[in-house]
C-alpha positions as CSV (number, residue, x, y, z in Angstrom):
1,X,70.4,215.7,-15.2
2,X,68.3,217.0,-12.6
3,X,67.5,216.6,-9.1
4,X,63.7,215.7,-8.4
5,X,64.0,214.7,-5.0
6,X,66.2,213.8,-1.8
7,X,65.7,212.5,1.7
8,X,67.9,211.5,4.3
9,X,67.4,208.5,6.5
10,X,69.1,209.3,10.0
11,X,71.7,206.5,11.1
12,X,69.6,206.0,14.1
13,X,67.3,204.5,12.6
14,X,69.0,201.1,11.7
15,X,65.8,199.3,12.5
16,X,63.7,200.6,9.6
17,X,66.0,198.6,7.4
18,X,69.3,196.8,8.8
19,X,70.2,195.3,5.0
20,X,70.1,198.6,3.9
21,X,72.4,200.6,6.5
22,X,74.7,197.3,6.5
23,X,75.1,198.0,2.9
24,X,75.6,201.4,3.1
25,X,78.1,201.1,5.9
26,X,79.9,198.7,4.1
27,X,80.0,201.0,1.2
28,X,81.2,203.7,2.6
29,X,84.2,201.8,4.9
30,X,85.5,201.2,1.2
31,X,85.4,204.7,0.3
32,X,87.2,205.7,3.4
33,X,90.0,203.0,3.0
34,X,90.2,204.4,-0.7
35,X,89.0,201.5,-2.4
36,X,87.8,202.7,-5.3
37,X,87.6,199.2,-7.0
38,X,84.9,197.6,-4.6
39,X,83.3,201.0,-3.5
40,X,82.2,201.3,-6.9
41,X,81.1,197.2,-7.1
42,X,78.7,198.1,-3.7
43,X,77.8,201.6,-4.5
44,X,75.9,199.6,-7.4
45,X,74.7,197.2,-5.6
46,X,73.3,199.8,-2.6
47,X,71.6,201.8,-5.4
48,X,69.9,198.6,-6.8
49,X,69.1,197.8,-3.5
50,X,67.5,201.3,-2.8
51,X,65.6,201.7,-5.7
52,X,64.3,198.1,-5.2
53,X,63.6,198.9,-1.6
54,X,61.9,202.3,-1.9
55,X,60.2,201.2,-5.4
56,X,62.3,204.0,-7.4
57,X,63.3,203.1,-10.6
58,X,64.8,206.4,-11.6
59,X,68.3,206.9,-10.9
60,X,69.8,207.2,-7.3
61,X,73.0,208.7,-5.5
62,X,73.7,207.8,-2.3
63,X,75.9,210.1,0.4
64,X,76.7,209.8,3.6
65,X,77.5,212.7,6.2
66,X,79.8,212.9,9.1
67,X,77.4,211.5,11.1
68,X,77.3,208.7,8.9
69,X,73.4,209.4,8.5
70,X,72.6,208.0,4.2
71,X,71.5,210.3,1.6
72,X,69.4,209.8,-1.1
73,X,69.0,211.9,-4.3
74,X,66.5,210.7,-6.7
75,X,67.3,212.3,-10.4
76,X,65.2,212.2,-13.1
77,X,67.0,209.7,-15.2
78,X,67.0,205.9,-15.3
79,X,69.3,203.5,-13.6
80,X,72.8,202.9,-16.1
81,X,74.6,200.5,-13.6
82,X,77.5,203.2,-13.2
83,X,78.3,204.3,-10.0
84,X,77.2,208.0,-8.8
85,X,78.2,210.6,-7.1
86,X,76.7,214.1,-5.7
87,X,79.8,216.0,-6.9
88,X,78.2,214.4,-10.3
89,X,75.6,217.0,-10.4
90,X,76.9,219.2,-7.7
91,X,74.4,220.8,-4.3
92,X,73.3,223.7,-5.9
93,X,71.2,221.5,-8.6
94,X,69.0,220.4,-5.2
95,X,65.3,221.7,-5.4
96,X,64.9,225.4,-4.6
97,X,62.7,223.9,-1.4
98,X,65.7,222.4,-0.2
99,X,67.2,225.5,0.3
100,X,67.1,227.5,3.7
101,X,66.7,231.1,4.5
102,X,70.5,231.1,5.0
103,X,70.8,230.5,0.9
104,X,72.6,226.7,1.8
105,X,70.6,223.8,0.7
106,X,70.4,220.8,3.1
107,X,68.6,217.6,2.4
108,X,65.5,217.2,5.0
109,X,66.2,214.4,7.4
110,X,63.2,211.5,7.3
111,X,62.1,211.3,11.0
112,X,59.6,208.4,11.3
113,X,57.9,205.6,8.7
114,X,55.0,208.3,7.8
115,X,57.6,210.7,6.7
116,X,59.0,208.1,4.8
117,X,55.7,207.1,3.3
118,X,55.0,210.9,2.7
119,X,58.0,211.4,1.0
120,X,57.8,208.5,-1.6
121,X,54.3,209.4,-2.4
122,X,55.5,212.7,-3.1
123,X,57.7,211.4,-5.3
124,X,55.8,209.4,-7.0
125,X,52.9,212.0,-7.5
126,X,55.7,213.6,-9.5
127,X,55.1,211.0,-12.1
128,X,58.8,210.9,-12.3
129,X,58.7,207.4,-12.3
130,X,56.6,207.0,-15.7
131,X,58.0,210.3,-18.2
132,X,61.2,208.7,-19.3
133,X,59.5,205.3,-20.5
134,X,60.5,204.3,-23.7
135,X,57.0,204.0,-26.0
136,X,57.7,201.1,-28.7
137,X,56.4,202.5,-31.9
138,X,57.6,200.0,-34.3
139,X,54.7,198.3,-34.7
């Protein structure tokens, strides 16, 4: 499974989407108080959300950093419901842009709504979205 693309939307930016960072906050409380049980049932249900949200159907792990800002890693599959982790595919599988003079790769942090815009019609021009379609050829 590959990384295509990741973003990060900084925690100070609540406004942009309070459902979203709710979620996500909520998400990670369960992670920290080690339950795995319902961290699982809203890590699902923040990925739906995001994908929904950002109109990315492909598959989606969310992370959050110590300072609690939300990560998104869009990979090239489709969504399977299960619940995702970056230690799934590991750091090292980010884009070789990500990846600073210092040879550690860090996910650029969205700044404003343009960004954000940029950023999703990056990743859509990637026709990412469309190459894993099933064709039906049983006609």
């Amino acid at each position: 499974m590959k990384v295509t693309a990741a973003f990060a939307l900084p925690h100070d930016h609540y406004d942009w989407n309070q459902g979203l960072y709710q979620l996500a906050m909520v998400t990670r409380n369960c992670l920290a108080n080690n339950d795995h049980e319902n961290f699982r049932k809203y890590n699902v249900m923040l990925c739906n959300y995001a994908r929904e949200l950002f109109k990315i159907p492909n598959l989606m792990i969310i992370e959050w950093k110590p300072s609690n800002d939300i990560m998104l890693i869009v990979l090239d599959g489709t969504p399977d419901g299960c619940c995702h982790t970056a230690y799934d595919i590991g750091y090292h599988h980010l884009p070789e842009e990500y990846k600073g003079e210092d040879g550690k790769y860090s996910i650029p942090l969205i700044h404003s709504q343009e960004e954000l815009d940029d950023t999703l019609a990056h990743i859509h021009s990637m026709n990412i979205l469309h190459k894993l379609e099933v064709t039906d050829d049983d006609d």
